[in-house]
PDB file as gemmi writes it, atoms N, CA and C in Angstrom:
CRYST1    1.000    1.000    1.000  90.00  90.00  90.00 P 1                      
ATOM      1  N   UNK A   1       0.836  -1.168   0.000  1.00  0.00           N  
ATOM      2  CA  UNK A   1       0.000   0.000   0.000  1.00  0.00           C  
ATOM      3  C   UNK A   1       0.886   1.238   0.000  1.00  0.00           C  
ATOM      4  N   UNK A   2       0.735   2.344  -1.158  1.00  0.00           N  
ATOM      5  CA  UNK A   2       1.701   3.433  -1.017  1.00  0.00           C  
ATOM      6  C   UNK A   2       0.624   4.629  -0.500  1.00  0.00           C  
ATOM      7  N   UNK A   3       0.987   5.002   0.534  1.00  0.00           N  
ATOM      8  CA  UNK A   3       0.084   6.310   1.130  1.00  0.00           C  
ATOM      9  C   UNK A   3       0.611   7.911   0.561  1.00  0.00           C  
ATOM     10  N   UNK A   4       0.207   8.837   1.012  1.00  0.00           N  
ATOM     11  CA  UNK A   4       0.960  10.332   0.770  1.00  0.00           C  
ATOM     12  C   UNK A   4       2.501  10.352   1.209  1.00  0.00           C  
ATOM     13  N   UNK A   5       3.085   9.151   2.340  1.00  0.00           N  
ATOM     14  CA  UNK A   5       3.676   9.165   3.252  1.00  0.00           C  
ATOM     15  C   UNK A   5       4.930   8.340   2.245  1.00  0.00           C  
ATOM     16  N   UNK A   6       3.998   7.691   0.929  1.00  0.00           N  
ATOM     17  CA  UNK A   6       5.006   7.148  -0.004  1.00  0.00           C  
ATOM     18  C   UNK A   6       6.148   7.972  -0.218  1.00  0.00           C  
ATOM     19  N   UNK A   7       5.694   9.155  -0.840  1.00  0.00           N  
ATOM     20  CA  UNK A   7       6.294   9.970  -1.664  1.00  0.00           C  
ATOM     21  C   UNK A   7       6.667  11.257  -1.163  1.00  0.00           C  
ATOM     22  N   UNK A   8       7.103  12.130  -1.907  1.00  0.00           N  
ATOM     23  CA  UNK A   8       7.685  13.485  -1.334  1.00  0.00           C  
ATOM     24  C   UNK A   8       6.152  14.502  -1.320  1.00  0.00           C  
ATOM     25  N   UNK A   9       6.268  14.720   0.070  1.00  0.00           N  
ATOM     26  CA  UNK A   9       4.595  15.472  -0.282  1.00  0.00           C  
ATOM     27  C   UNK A   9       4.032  16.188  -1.374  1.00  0.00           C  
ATOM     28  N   UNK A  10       3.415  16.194  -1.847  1.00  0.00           N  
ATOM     29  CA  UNK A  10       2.147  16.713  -3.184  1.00  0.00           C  
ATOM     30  C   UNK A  10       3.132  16.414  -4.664  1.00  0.00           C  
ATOM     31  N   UNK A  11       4.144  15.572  -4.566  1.00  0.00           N  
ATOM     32  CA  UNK A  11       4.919  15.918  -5.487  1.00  0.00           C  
ATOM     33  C   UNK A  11       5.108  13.498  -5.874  1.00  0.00           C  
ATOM     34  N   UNK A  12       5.207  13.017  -7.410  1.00  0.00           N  
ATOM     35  CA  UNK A  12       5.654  12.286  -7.951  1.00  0.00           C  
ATOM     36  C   UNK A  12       6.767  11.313  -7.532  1.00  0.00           C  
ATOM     37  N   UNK A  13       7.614  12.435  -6.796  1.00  0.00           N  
ATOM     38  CA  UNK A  13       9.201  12.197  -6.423  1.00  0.00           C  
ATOM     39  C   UNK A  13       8.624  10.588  -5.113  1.00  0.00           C  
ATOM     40  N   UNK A  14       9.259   9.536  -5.088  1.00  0.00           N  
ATOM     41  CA  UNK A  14       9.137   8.068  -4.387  1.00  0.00           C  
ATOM     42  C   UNK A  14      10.072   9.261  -2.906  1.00  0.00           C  
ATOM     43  N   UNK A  15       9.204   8.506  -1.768  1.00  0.00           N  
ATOM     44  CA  UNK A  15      10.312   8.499  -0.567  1.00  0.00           C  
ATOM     45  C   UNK A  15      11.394   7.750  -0.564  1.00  0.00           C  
ATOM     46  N   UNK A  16      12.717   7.922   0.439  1.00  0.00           N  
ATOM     47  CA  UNK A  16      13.336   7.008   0.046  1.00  0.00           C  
ATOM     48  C   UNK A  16      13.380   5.708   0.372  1.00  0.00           C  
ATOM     49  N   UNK A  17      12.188   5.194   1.717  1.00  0.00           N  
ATOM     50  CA  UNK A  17      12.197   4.110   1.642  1.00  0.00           C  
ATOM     51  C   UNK A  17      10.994   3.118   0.778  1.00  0.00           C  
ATOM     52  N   UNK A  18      10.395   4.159  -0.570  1.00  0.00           N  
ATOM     53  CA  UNK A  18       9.819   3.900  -1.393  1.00  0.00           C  
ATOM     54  C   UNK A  18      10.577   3.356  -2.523  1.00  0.00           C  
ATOM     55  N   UNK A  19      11.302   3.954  -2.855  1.00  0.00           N  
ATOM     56  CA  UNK A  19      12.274   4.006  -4.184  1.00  0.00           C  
ATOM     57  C   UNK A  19      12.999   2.429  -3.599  1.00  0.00           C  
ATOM     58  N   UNK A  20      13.852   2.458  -2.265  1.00  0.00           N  
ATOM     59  CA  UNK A  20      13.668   0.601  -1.989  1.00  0.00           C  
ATOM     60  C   UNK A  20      13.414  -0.492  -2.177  1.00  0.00           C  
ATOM     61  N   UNK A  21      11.367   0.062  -1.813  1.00  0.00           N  
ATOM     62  CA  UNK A  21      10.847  -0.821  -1.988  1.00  0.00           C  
ATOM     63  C   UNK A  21      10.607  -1.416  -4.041  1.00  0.00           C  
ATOM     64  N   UNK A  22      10.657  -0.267  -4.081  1.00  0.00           N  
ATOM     65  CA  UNK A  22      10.464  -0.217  -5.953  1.00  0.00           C  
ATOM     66  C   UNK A  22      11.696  -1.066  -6.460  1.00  0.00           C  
ATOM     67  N   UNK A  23      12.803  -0.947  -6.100  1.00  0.00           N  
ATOM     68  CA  UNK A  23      14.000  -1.933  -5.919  1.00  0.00           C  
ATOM     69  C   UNK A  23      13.942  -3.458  -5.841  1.00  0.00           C  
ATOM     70  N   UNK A  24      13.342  -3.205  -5.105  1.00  0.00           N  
ATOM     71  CA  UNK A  24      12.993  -4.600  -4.611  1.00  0.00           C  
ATOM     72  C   UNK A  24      12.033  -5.251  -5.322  1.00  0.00           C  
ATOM     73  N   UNK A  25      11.145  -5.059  -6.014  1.00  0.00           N  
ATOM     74  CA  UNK A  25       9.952  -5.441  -6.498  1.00  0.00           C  
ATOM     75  C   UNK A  25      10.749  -5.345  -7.822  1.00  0.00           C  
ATOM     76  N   UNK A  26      11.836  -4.706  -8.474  1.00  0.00           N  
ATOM     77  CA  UNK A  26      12.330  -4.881  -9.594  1.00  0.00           C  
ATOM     78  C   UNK A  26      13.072  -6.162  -9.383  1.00  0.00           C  
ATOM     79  N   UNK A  27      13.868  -6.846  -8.385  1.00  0.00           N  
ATOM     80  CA  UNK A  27      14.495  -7.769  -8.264  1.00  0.00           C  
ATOM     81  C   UNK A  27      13.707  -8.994  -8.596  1.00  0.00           C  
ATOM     82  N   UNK A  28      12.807  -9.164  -7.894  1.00  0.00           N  
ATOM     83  CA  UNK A  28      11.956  -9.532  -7.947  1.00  0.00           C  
ATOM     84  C   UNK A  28      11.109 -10.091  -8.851  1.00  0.00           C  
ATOM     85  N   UNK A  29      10.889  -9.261  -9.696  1.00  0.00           N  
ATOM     86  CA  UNK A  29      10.349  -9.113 -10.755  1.00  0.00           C  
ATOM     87  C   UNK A  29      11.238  -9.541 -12.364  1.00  0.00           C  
ATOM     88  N   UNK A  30      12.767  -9.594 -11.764  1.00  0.00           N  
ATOM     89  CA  UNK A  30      13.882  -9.469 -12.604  1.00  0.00           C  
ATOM     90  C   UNK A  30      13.879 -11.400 -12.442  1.00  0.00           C  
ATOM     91  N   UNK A  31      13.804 -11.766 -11.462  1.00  0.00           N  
ATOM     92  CA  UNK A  31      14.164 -13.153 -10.713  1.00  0.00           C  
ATOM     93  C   UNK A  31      13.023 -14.297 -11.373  1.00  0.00           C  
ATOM     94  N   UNK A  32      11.346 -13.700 -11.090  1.00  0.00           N  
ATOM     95  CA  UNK A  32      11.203 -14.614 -11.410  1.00  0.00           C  
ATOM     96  C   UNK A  32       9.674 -13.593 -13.018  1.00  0.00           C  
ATOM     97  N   UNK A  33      10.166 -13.870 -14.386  1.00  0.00           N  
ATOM     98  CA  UNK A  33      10.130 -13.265 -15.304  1.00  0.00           C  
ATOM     99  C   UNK A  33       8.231 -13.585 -15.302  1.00  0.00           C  
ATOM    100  N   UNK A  34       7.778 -14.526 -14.808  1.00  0.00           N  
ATOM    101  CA  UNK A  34       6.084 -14.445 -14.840  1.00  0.00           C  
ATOM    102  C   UNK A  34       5.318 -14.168 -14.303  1.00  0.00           C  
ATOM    103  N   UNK A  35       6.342 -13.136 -13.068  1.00  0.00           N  
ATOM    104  CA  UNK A  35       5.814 -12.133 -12.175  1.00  0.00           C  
ATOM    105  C   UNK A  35       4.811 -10.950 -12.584  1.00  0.00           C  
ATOM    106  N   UNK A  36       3.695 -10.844 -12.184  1.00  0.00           N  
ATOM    107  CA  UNK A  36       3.065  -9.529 -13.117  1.00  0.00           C  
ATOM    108  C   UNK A  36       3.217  -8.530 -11.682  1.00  0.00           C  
ATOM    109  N   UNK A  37       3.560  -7.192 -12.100  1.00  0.00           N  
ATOM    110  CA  UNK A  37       3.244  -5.981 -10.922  1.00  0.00           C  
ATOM    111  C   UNK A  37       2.167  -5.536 -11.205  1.00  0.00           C  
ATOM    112  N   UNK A  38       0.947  -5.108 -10.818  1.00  0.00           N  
ATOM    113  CA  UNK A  38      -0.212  -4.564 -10.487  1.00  0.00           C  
ATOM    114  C   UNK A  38      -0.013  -3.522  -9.855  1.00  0.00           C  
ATOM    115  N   UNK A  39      -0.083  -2.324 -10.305  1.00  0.00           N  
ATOM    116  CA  UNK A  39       0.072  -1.088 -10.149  1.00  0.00           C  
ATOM    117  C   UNK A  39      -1.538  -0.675  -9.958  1.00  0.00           C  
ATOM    118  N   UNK A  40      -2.547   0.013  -9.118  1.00  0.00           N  
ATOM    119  CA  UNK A  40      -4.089  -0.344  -8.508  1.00  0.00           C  
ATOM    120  C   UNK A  40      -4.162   1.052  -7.702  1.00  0.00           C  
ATOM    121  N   UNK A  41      -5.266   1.501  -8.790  1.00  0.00           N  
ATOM    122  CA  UNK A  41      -5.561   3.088  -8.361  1.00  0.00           C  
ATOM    123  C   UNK A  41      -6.706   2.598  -6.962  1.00  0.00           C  
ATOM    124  N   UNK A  42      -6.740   3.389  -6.313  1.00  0.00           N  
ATOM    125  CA  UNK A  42      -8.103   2.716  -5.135  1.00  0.00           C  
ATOM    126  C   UNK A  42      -9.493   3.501  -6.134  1.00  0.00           C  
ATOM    127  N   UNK A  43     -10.539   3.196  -6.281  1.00  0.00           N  
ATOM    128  CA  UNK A  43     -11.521   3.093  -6.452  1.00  0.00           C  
ATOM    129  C   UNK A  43     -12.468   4.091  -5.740  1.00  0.00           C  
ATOM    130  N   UNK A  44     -11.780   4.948  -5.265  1.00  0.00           N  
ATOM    131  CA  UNK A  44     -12.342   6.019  -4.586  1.00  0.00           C  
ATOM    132  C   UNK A  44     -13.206   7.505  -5.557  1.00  0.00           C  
ATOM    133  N   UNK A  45     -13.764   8.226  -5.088  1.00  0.00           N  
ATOM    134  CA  UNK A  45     -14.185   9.369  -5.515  1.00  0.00           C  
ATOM    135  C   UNK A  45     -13.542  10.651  -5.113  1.00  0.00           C  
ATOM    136  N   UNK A  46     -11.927  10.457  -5.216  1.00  0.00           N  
ATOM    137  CA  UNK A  46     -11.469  11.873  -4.574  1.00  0.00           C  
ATOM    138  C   UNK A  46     -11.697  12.807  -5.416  1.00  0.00           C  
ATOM    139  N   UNK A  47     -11.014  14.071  -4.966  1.00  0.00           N  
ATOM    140  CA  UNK A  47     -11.274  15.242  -6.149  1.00  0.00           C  
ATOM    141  C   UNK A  47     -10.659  15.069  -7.168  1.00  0.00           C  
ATOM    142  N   UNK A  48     -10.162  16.054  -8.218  1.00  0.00           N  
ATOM    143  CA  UNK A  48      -9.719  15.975  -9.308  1.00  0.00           C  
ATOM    144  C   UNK A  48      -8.696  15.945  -9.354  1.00  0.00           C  
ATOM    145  N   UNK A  49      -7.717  16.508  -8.543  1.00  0.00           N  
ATOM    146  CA  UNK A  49      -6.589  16.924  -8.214  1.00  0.00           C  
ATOM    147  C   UNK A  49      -5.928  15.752  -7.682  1.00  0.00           C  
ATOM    148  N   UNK A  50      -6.463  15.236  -6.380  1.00  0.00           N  
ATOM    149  CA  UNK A  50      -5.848  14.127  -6.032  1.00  0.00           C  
ATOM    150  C   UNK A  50      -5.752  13.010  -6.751  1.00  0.00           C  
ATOM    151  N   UNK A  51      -7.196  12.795  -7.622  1.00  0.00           N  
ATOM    152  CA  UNK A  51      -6.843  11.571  -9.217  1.00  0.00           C  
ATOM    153  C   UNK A  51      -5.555  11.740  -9.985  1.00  0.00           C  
ATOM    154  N   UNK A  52      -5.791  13.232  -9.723  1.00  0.00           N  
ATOM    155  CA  UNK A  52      -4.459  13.229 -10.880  1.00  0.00           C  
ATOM    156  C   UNK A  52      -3.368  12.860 -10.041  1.00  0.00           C  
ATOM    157  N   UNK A  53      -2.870  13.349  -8.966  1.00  0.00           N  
ATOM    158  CA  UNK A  53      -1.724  13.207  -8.900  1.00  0.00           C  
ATOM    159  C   UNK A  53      -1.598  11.618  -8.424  1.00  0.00           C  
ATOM    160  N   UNK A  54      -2.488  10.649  -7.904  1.00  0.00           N  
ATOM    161  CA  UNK A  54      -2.501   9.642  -7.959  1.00  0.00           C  
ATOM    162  C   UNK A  54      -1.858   8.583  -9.097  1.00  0.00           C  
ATOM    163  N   UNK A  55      -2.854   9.101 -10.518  1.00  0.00           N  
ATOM    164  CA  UNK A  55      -2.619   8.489 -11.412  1.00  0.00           C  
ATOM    165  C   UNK A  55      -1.394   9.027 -12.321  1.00  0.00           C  
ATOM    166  N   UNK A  56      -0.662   9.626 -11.841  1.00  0.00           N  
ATOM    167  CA  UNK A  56       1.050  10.471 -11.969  1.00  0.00           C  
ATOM    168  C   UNK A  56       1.599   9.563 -10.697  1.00  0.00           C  
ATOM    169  N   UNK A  57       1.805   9.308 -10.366  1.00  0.00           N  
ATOM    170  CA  UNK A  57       2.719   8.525  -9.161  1.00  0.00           C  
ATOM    171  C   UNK A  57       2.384   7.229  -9.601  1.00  0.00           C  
ATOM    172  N   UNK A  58       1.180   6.436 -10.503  1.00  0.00           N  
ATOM    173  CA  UNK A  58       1.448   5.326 -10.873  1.00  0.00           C  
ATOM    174  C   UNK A  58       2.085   5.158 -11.979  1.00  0.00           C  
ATOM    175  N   UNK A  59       1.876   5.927 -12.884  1.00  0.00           N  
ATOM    176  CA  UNK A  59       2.933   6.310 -14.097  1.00  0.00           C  
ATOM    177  C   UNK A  59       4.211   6.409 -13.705  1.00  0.00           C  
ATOM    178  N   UNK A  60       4.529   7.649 -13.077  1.00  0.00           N  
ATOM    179  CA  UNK A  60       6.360   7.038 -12.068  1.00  0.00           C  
ATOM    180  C   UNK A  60       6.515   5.589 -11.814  1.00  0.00           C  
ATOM    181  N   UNK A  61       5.846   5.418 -10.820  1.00  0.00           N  
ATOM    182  CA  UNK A  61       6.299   3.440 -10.637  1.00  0.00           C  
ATOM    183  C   UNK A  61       6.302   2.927 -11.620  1.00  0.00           C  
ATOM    184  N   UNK A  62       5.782   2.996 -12.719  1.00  0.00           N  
ATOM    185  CA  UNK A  62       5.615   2.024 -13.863  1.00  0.00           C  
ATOM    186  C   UNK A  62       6.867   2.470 -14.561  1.00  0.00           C  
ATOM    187  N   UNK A  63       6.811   4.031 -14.682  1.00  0.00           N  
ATOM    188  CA  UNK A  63       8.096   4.232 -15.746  1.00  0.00           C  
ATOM    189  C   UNK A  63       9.643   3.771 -14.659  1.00  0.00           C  
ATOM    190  N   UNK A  64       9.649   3.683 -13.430  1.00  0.00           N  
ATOM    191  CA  UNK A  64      10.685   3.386 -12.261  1.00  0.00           C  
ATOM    192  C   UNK A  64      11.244   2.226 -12.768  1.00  0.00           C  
ATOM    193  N   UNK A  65      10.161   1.361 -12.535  1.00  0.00           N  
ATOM    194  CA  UNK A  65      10.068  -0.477 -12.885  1.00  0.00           C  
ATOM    195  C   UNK A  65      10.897  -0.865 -14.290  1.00  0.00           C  
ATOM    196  N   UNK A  66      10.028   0.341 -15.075  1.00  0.00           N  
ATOM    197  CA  UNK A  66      10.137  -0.132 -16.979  1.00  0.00           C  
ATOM    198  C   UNK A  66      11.574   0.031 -16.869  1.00  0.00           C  
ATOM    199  N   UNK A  67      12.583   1.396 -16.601  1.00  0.00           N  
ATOM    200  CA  UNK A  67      13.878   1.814 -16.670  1.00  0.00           C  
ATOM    201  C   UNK A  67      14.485   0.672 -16.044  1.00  0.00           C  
ATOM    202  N   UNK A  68      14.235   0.162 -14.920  1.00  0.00           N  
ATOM    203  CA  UNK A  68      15.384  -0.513 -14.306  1.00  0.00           C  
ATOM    204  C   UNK A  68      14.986  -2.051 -14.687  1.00  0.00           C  
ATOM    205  N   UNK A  69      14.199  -2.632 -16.029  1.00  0.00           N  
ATOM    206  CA  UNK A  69      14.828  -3.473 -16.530  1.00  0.00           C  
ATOM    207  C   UNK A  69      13.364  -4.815 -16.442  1.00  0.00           C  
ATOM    208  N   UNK A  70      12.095  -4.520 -15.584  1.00  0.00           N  
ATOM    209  CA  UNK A  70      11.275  -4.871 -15.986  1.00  0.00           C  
ATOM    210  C   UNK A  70      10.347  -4.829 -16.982  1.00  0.00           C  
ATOM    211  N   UNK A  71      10.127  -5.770 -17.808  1.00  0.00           N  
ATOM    212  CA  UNK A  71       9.050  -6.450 -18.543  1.00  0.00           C  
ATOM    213  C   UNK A  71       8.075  -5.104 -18.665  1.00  0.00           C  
ATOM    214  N   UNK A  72       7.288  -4.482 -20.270  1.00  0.00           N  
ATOM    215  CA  UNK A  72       5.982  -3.577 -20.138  1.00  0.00           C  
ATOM    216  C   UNK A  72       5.084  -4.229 -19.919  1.00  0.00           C  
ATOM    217  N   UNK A  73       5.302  -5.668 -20.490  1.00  0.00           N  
ATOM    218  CA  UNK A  73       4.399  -6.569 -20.545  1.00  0.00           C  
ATOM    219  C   UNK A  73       3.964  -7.312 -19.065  1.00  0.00           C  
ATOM    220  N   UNK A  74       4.323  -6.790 -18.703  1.00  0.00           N  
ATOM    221  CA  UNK A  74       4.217  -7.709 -17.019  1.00  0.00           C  
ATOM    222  C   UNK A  74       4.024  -6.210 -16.348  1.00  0.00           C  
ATOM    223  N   UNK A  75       3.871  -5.099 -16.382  1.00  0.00           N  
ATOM    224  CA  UNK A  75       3.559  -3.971 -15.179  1.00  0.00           C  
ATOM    225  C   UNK A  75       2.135  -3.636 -15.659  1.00  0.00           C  
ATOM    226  N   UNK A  76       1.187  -3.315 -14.816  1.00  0.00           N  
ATOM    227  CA  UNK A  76      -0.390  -3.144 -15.369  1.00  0.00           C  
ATOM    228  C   UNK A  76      -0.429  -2.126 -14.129  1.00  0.00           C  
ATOM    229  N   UNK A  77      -1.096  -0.842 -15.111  1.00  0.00           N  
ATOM    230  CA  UNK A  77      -1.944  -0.163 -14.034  1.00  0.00           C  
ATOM    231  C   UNK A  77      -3.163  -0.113 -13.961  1.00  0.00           C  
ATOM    232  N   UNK A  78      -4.386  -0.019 -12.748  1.00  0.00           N  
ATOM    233  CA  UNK A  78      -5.795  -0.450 -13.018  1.00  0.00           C  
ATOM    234  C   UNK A  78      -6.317   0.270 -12.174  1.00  0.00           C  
ATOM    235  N   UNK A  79      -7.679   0.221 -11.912  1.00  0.00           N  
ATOM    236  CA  UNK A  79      -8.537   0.639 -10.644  1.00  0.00           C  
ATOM    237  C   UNK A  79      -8.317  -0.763  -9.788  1.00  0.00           C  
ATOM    238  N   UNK A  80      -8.495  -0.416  -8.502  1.00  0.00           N  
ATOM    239  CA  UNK A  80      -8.809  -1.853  -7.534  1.00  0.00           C  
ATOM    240  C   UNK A  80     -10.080  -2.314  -7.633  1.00  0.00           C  
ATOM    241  N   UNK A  81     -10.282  -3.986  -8.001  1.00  0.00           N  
ATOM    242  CA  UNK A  81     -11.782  -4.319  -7.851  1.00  0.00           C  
ATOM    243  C   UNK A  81     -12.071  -5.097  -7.366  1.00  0.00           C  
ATOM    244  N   UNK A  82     -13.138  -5.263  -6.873  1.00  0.00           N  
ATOM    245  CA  UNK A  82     -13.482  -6.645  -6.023  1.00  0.00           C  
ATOM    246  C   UNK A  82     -13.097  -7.664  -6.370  1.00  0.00           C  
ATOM    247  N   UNK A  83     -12.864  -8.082  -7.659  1.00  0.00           N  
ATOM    248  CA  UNK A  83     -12.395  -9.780  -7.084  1.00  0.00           C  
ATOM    249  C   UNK A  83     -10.697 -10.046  -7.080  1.00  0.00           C  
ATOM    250  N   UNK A  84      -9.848  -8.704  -7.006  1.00  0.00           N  
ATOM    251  CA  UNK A  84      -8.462  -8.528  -6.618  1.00  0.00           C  
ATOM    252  C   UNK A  84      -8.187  -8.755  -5.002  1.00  0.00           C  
ATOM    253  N   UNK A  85      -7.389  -9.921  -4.791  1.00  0.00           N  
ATOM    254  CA  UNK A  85      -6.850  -9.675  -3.319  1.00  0.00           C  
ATOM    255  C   UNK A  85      -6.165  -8.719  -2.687  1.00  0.00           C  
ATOM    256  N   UNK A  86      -6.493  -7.623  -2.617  1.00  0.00           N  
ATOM    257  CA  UNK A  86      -6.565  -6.236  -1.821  1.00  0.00           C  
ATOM    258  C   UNK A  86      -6.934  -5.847  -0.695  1.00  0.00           C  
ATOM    259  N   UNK A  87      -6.121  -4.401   0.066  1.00  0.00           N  
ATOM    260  CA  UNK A  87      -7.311  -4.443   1.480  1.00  0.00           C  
ATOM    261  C   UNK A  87      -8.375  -3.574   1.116  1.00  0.00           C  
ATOM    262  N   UNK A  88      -8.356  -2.829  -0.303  1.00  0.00           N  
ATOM    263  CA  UNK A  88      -9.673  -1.565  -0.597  1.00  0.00           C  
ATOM    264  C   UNK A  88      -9.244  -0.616   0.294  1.00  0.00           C  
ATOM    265  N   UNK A  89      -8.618  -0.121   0.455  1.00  0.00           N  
ATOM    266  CA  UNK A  89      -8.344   1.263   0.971  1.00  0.00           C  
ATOM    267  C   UNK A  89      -7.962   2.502   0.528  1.00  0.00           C  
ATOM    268  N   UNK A  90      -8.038   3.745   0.538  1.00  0.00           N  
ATOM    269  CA  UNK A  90      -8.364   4.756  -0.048  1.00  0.00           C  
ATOM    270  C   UNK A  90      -6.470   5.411  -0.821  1.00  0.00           C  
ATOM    271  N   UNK A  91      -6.231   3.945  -1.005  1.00  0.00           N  
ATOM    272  CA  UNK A  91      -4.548   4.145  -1.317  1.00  0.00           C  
ATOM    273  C   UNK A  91      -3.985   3.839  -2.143  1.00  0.00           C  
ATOM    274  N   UNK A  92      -3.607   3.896  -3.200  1.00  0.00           N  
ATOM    275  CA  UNK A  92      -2.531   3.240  -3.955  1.00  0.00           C  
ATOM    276  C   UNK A  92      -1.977   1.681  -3.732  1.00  0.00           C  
ATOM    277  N   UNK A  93      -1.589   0.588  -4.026  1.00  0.00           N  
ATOM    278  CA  UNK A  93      -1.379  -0.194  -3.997  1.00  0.00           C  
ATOM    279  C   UNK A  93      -0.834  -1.236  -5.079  1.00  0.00           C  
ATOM    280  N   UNK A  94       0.517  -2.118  -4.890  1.00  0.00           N  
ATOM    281  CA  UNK A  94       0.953  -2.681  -5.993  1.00  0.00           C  
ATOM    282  C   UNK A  94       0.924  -4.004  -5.344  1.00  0.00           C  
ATOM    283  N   UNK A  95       0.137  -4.797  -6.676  1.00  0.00           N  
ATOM    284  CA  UNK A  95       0.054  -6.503  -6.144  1.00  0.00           C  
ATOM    285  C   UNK A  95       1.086  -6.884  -7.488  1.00  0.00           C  
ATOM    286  N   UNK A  96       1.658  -7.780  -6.844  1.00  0.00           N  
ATOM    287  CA  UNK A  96       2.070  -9.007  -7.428  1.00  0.00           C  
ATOM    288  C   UNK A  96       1.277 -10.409  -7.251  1.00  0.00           C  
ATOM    289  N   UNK A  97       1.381 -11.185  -8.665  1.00  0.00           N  
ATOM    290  CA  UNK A  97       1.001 -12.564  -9.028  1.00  0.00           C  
ATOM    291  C   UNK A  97       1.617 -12.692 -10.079  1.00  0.00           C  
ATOM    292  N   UNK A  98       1.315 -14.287 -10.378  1.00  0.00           N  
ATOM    293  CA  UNK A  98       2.119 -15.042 -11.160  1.00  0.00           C  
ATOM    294  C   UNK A  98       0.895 -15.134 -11.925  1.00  0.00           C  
TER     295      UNK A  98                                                      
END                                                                             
């Protein structure tokens, strides 16, 4: 789950123990190749402003991921939906599956 607390406040830029975790999920992702990342807008009704910058911070992770050597074909960004194993919370969130 990436909160406001992800990133550099109101701003794209990963915290740094975000950019880490993004690290890590590239390894990961590097290791075992039928890994998909799920990049998962929450499903909420915020304002306009916060969509956007939401759906700009999933574009970063995706373009983060793409640069350091993961698969386009394996990173998906989406809304969260019910039949995704998720907690539904008003947050950002990246699943992995095979």
């Amino acid at each position: 789950e990436l909160s406001d607390r992800s990133f550099v406040t109101g701003s794209t830029v990963p915290s740094p123990i975000t950019a880490k975790r993004i690290d890590q999920v590239v390894d990961l992702a590097k290791a075992s190749p039928a890994l998909m990342v799920h990049i998962l807008l929450p499903p909420h009704l915020a304002s306009a402003s916060v969509r956007q910058l939401d759906e700009q911070r999933a574009l970063g992770l995706r373009n983060a991921l793409l640069s350091d050597g993961v698969s386009a074909a394996n990173v998906t960004i989406g809304v969260d939906q019910q039949d995704l194993p998720t907690t539904r919370t008003a947050q950002m969130a990246v699943l992995l599956s095979k």
